[in-house]
LUMDRENFI-545477 format. One record per residue (C-alpha): residue in one letter; x, z, y. Coordinates in steps of 0.02 Angstrom, whole numbers, padded with zeros to 5 digits, always signed. Layout:
<pts>
AXZY ...
</pts>
This chain:
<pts>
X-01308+03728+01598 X-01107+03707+01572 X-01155+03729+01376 X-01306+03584+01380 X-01179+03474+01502 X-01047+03491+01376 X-01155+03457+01201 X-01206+03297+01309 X-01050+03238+01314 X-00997+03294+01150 X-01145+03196+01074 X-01108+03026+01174 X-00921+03020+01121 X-00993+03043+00928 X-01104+02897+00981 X-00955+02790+01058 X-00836+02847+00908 X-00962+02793+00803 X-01004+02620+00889 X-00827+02579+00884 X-00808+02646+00677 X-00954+02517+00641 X-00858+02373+00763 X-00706+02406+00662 X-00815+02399+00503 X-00899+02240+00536 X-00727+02155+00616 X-00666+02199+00444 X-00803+02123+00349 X-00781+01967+00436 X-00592+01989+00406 X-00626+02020+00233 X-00770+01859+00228 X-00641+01737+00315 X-00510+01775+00183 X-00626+01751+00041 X-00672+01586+00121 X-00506+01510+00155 X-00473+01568-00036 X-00611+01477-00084 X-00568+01325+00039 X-00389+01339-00045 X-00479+01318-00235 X-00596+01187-00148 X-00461+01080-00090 X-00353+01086-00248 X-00520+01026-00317 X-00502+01165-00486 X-00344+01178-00541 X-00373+01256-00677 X-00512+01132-00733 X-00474+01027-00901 X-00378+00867-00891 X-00364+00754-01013 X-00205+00725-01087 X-00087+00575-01028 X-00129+00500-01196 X-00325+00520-01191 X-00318+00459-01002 X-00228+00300-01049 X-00360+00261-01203 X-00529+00295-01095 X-00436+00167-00950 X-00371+00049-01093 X-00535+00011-01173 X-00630-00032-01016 X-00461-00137-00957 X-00452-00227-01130 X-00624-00258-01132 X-00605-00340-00949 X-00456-00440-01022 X-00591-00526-01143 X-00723-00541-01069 X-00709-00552-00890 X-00694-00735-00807 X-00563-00792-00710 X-00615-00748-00528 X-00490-00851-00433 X-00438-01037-00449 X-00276-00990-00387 X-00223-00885-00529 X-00254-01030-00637 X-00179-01179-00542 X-00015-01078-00471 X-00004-00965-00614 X-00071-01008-00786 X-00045-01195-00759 X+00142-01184-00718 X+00166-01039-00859 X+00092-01171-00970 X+00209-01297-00910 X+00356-01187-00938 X+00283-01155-01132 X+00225-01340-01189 X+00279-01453-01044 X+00139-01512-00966 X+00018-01438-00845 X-00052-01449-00659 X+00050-01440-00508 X-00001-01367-00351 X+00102-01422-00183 X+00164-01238-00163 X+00293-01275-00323 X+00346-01430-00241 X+00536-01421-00197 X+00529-01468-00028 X+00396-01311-00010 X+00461-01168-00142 X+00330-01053-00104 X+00319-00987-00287 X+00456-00886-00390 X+00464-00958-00562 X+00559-00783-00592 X+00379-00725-00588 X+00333-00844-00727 X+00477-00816-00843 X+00438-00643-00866 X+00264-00675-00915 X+00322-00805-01013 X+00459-00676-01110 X+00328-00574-01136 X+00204-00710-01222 X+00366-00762-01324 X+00398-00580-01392 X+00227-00549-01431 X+00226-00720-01529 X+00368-00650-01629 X+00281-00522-01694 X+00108-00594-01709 X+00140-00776-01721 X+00014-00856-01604 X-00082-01015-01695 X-00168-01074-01542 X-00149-01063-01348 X-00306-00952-01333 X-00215-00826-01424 X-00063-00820-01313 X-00189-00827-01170 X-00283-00678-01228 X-00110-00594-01267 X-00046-00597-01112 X-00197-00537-01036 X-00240-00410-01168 X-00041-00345-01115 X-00084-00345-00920 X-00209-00250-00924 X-00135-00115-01037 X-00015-00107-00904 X-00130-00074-00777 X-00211+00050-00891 X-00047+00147-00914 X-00010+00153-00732 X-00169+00203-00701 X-00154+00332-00828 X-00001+00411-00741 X-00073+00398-00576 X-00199+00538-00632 X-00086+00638-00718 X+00010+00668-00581 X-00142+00687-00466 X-00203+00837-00589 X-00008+00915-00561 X+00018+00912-00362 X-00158+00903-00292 X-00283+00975-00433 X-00369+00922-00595 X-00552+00897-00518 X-00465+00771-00418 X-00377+00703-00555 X-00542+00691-00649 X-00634+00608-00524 X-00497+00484-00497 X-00503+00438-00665 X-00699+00421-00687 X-00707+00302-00524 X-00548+00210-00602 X-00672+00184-00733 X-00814+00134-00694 X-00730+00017-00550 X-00796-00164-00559 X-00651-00231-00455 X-00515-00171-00575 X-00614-00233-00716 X-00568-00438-00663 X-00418-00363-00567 X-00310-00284-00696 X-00297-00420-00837 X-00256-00539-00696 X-00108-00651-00692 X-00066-00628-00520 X+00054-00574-00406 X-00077-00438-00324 X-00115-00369-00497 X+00071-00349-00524 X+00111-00264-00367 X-00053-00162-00395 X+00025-00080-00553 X+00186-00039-00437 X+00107+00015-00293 X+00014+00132-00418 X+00163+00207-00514 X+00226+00218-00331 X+00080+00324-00285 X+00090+00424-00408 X+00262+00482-00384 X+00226+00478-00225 X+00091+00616-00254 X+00260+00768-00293 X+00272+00853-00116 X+00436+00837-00016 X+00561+00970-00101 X+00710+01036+00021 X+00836+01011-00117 X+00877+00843-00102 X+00943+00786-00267 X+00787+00859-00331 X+00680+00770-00208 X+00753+00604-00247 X+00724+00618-00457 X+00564+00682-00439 X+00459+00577-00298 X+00584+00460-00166 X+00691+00365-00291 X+00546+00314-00410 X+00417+00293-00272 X+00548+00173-00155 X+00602+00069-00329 X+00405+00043-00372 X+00362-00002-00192 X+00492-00125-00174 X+00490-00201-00325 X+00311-00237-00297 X+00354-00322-00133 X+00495-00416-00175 X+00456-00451-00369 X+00262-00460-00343 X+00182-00489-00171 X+00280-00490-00003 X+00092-00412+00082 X+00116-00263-00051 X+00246-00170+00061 X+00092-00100+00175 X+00059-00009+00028 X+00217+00095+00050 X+00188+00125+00271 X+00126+00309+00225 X+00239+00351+00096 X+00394+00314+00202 X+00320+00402+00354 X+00279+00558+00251 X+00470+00557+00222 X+00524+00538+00389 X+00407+00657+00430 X+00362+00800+00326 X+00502+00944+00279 X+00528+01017+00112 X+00478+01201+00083 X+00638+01313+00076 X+00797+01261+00173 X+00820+01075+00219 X+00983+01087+00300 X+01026+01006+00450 X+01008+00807+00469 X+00871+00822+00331 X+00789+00641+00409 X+00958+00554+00419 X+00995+00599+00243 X+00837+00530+00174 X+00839+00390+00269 X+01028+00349+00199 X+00934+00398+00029 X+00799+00277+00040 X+00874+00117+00106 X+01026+00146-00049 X+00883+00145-00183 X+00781+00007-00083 X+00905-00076-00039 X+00982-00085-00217 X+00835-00130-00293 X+00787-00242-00190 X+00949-00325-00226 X+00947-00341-00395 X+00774-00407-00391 X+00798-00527-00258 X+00967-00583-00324 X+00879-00605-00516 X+00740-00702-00435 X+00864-00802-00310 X+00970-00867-00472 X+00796-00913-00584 X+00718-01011-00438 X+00872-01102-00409 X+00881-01155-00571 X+00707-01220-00562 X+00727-01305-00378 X+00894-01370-00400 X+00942-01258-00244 X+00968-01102-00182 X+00787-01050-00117 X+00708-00860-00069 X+00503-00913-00110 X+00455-00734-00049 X+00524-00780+00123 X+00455-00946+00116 X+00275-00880+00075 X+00282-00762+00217 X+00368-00884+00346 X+00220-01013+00284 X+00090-00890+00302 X+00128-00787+00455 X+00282-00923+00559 X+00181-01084+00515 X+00342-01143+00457 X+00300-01327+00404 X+00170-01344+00510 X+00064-01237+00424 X-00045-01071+00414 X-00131-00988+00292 X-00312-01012+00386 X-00299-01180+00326 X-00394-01104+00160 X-00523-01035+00240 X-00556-00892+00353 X-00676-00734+00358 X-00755-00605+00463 X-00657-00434+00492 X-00795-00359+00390 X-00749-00445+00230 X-00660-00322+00137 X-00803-00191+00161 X-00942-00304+00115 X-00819-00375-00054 X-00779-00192-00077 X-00960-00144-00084 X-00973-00260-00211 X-00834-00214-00339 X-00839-00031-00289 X-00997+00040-00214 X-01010+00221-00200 X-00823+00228-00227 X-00802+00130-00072 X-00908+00223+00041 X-00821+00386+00002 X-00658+00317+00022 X-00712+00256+00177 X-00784+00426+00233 X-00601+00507+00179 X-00523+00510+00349 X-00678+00578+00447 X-00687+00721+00328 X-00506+00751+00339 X-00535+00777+00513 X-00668+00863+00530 X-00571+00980+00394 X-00421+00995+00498 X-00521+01047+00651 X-00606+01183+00553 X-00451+01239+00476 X-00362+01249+00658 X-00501+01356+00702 X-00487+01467+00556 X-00305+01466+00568 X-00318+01552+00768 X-00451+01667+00702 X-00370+01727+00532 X-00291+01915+00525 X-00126+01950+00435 X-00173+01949+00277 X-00269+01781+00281 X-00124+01696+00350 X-00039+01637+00193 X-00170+01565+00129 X-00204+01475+00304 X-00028+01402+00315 X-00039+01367+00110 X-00201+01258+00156 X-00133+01197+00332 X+00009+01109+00252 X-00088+01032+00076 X-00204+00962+00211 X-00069+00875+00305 X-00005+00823+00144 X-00189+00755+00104 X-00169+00638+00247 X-00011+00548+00192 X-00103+00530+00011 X-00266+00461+00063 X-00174+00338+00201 X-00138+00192+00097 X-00322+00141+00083 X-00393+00128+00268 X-00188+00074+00316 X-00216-00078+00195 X-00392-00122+00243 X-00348-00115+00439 X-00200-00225+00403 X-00284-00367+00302 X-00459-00378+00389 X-00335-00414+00559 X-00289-00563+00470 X-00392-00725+00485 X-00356-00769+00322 X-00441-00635+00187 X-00449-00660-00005 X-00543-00537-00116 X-00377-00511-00238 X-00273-00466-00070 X-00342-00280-00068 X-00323-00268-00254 X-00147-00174-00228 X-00249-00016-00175 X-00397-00004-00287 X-00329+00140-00373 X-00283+00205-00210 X-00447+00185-00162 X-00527+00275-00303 X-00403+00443-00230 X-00459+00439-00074 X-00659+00421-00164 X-00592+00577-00234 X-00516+00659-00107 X-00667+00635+00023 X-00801+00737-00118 X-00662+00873-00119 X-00654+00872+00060 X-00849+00907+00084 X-00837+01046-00060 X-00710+01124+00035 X-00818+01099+00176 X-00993+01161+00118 X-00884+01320+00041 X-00821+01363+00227 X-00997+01342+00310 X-01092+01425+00145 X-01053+01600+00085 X-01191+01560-00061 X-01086+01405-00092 X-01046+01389-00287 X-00914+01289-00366 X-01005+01218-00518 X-01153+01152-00417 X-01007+01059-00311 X-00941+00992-00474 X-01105+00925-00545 X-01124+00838-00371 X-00954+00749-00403 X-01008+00695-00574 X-01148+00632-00537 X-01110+00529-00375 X-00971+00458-00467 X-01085+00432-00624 X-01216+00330-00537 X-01053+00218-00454 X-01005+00186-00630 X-01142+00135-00704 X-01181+00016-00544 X-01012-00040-00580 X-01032-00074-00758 X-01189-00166-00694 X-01067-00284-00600 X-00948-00308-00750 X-01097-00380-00851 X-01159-00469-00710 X-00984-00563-00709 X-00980-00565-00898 X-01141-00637-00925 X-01164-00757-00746 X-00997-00848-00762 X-00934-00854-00938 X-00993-01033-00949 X-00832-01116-00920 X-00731-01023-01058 X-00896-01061-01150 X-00903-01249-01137 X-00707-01268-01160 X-00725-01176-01321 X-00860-01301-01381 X-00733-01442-01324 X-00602-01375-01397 X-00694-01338-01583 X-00746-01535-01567 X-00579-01583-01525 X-00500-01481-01703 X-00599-01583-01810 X-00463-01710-01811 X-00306-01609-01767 X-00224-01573-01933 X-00085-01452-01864 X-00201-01333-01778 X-00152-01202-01904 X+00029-01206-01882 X+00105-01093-01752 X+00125-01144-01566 X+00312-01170-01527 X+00359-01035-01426 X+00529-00980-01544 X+00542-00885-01698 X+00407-00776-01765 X+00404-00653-01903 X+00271-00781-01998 X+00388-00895-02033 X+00472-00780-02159 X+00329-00806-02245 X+00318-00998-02233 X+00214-01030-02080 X+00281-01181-02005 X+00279-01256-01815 X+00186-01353-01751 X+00252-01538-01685 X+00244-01620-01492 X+00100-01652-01419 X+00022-01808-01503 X+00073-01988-01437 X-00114-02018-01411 X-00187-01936-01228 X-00333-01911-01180 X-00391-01859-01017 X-00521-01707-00983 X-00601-01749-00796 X-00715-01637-00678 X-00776-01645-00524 X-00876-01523-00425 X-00818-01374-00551 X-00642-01410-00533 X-00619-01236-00468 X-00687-01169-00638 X-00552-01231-00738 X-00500-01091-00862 X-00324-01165-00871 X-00235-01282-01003 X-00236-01145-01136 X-00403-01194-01157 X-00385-01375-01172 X-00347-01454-01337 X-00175-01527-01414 X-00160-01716-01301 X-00293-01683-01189 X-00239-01690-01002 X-00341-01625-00846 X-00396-01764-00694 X-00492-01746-00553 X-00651-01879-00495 X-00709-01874-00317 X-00852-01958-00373 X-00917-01812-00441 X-00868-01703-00279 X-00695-01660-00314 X-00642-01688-00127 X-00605-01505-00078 X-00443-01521+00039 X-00289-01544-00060 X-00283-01541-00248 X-00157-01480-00356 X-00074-01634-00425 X+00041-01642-00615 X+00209-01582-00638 X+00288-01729-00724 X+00277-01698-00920 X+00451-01634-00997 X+00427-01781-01124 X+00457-01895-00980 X+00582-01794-00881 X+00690-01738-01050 X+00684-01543-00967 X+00576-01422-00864 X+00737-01419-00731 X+00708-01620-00721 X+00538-01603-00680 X+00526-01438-00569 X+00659-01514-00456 X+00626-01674-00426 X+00573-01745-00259 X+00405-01743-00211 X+00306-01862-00098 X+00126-01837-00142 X+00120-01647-00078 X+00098-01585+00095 X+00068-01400+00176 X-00072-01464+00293 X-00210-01437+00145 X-00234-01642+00175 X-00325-01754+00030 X-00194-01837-00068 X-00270-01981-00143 X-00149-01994-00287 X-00207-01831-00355 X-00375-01898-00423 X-00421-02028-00521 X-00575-02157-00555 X-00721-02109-00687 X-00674-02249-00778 X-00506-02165-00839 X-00609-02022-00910 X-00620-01976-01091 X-00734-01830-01093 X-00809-01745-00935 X-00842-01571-00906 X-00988-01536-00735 X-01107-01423-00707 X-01286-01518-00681 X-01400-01464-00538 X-01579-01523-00545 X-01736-01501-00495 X-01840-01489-00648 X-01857-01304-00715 X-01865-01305-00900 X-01846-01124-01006 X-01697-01122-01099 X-01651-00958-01194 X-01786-00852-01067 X-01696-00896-00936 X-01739-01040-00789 X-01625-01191-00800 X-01606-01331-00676 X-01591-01470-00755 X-01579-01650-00763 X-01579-01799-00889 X-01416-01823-00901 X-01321-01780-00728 X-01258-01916-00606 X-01129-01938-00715 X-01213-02088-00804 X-01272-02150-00634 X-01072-02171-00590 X-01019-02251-00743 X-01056-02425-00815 X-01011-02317-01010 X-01130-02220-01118 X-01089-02014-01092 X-01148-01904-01244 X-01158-01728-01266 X-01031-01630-01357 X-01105-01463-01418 X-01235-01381-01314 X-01238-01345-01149 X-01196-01169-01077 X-01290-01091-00923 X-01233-01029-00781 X-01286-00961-00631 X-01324-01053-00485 X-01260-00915-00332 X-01318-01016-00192 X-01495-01024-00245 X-01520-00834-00303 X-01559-00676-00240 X-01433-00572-00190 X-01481-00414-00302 X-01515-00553-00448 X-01336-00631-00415 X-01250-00461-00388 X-01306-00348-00526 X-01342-00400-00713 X-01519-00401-00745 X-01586-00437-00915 X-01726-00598-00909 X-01889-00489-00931 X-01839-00365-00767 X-01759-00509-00679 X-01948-00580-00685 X-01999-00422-00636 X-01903-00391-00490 X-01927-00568-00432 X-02110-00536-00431 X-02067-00375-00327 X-01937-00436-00210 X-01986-00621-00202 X-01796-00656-00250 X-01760-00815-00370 X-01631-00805-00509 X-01562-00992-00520 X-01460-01079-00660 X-01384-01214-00688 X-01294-01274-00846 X-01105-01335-00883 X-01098-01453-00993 X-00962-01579-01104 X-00984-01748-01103 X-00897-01892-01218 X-00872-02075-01171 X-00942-02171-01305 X-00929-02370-01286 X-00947-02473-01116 X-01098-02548-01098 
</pts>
């Protein structure tokens, strides 16, 4: 009995010894699993670094030939480019041009500092290719804007496929792409668009973690990344400085890995404010000397744009121009982005959701798992400081009253990170929750979502190419009439010295004693700026023909009359005001009107190149006028937004399919057409 007792318990300690063996076993399985995982989450999150990247070069020619092709072909999208931009850069050039009441002296909301450097680099690329016409220093200038978007672009990826991975980096570059918003965004001559291209080189050295060495911090991420921010505040956009909220907390914040040495946050502080501060006082003091120059006193037009737009300093406030729901941005960014939108969106949540998962594998994660955990701990919280600039800049402009499309502009390419950031986010995700989880299939997944947001983005660009080219259209025709009797319109503009003249090209004379004056109405707004308009001819407004919107820009009084640009840029002013009030003086009867350039809304539907034109016999132009208006040229059609579909006014849509889907949908595709008109003889 002792003997059977005994082999009893014999057997049931083999039994518990070998319960606990297979415990230990399967502990170390999931051990084992859980390491592979965070390995996998590690590879996940760096998004395959050891993927291919294209080169800085082959980056910089994919981004270039979609930006070029913006620069000539996309439409101005904003009337305020043209009449506080192009209008005074043409003034500055050839001495004549429209003045809007921000330039007035008593105002000085506008840095002609900003002008002269587009205008320096119009006159060296006139040196070199000896510009004939206006168009051609037009084009030039935009052709060279959006190269430099294009290049900063280009680096931006780069360094994405060094410090976070090169799937990221490739996705960034294929939304970056296909993005509709950067198509009309890049070649643009605005102050967003400039402090875009800063806020991106910013970003990009921006993307270099925090190093413990300081010297080696500041040449390799903090000096570059404060100059570019600040420079795109105080040379660019005042606004563009939200841009930068994320990348100074990350420095306040986030320690180096190695030794930092003691008063690591005071140092970089002291670091930062000497290379923003001295940048910022170069730039300021450059600007401060141009624009007082131009004003005839000393005058700070950053300050006096933001005390204008946020103080109400004169009375005013910027929601005077118009204000919009807090939704705006997302239902514009939907437009010009999509997909790339959504996920950018969706890049916070998922670096959430992320974190919690990780803080859970982090508590659960044995020895040997634990470098990798603190590895992918602290390229998450890095993550976070990276993808910030997006939803920072989007909560900070939709709390304004006051939202313009071009105000997000200065983080599209941010945007288009965090897009690629969020589908790295829910690989690394689907790899922790899925042991069958492989990386290719995640790839394809990337490719493809980003694919389809490209090609609805390139759907967008045509859409915008082929809806609202009418204006650059129907100035062309004017401006082909007009040559017929210009005998100089070969000779160079005069802009300075250009290598042509070695050869004998010779420059063209003043403007021609004999005026005439170009009038529009209703489509003042669609102006494509005085590079467009022939030698003599001279822009007016008619509020017959419904140019009554608020207060319009008026003329900066012609250097022929002043004797210099200083003569007429800072003298008094007493037909502008900040209160966005009609100013009678700025418009003028029909009757002073050479040629006329509307766009004619009818009722009658007639088919005009398969597509359906509203049209009319002649416009009310010839019910205003007591004179005979004919035709120049043909007319050029474009669409009519109000009266179409959304999905027909959104998306290009050839004329058979647009049928088609009208049919389907019930939608309408409206045009209209712009047309030229020539006074003839009084009746």
């Amino acid at each position: 009995m002792r003997q059977t007792a005994m082999r009893q318990r014999h057997s049931v300690k083999q039994e518990r010894a070998e319960r606990q063996t297979q415990k230990r076993q399967r502990k170390a399985q999931q051990q084992a699993a859980s390491e592979s995982a965070q390995t996998r989450a590690v590879e996940e999150l760096d998004m395959g670094r050891r993927e291919y990247v294209p080169s800085l070069s082959v980056v910089f020619r994919l981004l270039a030939l979609m930006r070029v092709c913006g620069a000539l072909l996309a439409p101005l999208q904003d009337c305020d480019e043209v009449y506080n931009y192009w209008e005074p850069l043409h003034f500055v050039q050839f001495g004549t041009g429209k003045q809007t009441w921000e330039y007035a002296p008593q105002y000085a909301l506008r840095s002609y500092a900003y002008l002269r450097v587009h205008d320096a680099a119009i006159r060296a690329m006139h040196f070199v290719f000896g510009f004939a016409g206006k168009a051609q220093a037009f084009y030039a200038l935009r052709v060279g804007l959006a190269l430099a978007s294009a290049l900063s672009e280009a680096v931006l990826v780069r360094r994405v496929a060094a410090h976070v991975g090169a799937r990221a980096a490739n996705c960034t570059a294929l939304a970056l792409f296909g993005m509709a918003g950067l198509f009309h965004a890049a070649p643009a001559l605005l102050p967003s668009s400039f402090a875009m291209c800063l806020c991106t080189l910013g970003a990009a050295a921006a993307m270099a973690p925090p190093a413990a060495d300081l010297r080696r911090h500041l040449r390799q991420r903090a000096a570059p990344a404060t100059a570019a921010f600040v420079l795109a505040a105080v040379g660019g956009w005042p606004y563009a400085g939200v841009a930068a909220v994320p990348f100074v907390a990350e420095e306040l914040l986030v320690q180096g890995v190695g030794n930092n040495g003691g008063w690591w946050r005071a140092r970089r502080l002291a670091a930062l404010a000497l290379v923003g501060g001295g940048t910022a006082g170069a730039a300021a003091g450059a600007m401060a000397a141009v624009d007082a120059w131009h004003y005839g006193r000393p005058v700070a037009a950053a300050w006096n744009q933001v005390a204008y737009n946020v103080l109400g300093q004169h009375g005013g406030s910027a929601a005077l121009y118009g204000t919009e729901p807090w939704h705006f941005y997302v239902r514009n960014g939907l437009l010009n982005a999509n997909a790339v939108l959504v996920l950018a969106l969706a890049a916070l949540p998922l670096w959430a959701a992320h974190a919690a998962v990780l803080r859970a594998a982090a508590r659960s994660a044995g020895p040997a798992a634990r470098p990798a955990a603190r590895r992918l701990e602290r390229a998450h919280v890095l993550l976070l400081f990276r993808i910030a600039p997006f939803p920072v800049a989007l909560a900070a402009f939709s709390l304004h009253p006051h939202k313009e499309e071009r105000f997000l502009s200065i983080v599209y390419p941010h945007m288009c990170f965090s897009a690629a950031a969020a589908l790295g986010l829910v690989g690394a995700l689907r790899t922790r929750f899925s042991t069958r989880f492989r990386f290719n299939s995640s790839r394809r997944l990337d490719v493809a979502v980003l694919a389809v947001a490209a090609c609805v983005g390139m759907l967008r660009m045509a859409a915008l190419v082929h809806y609202h080219a009418a204006p650059v259209r129907a100035f062309a025709e004017l401006r082909a009439h007009a040559e017929t009797t210009q005998t100089e319109a070969a000779r160079l503009l005069p802009l300075g010295p250009s290598l042509k003249m070695l050869a004998g090209a010779r420059t063209q004379a003043a403007e021609p004693a004999a005026e005439r004056t170009l009038c529009m109405g209703g489509a003042w707004h669609r102006f494509p700026s005085a590079y467009w308009l022939p030698r003599g001819f001279r822009l007016q407004f008619v509020r017959e023909l419904g140019a009554d919107a608020g207060q319009l820009p008026g003329d900066f009084e012609p250097v022929r009359a002043s004797g210099s640009v200083r003569a007429s840029t800072a003298a008094p002013r007493a037909d502008f005001n900040a209160r966005n009030a009609w100013e009678p003086g700025h418009a003028v009867e029909l009757g002073r009107c050479d040629y006329v350039v509307e766009i004619e809304y009818g009722e009658r539907r007639t088919e005009l190149g398969g597509m359906e034109i509203r049209d009319s016999a002649i416009s009310e132009i010839s019910e205003t006028s007591d004179a005979v208006w004919r035709r120049v040229g043909a007319c050029h059609p474009v669409l009519d937004s109000a009266r179409s579909g959304v999905l027909l006014r959104t998306l290009y849509v050839p004329p058979g399919a647009a049928r088609l889907v009208s049919w389907a949908t019930g939608q309408q595709q409206a045009w209209a057409r712009m047309c030229v008109y020539r006074r003839d003889n009084i009746r």
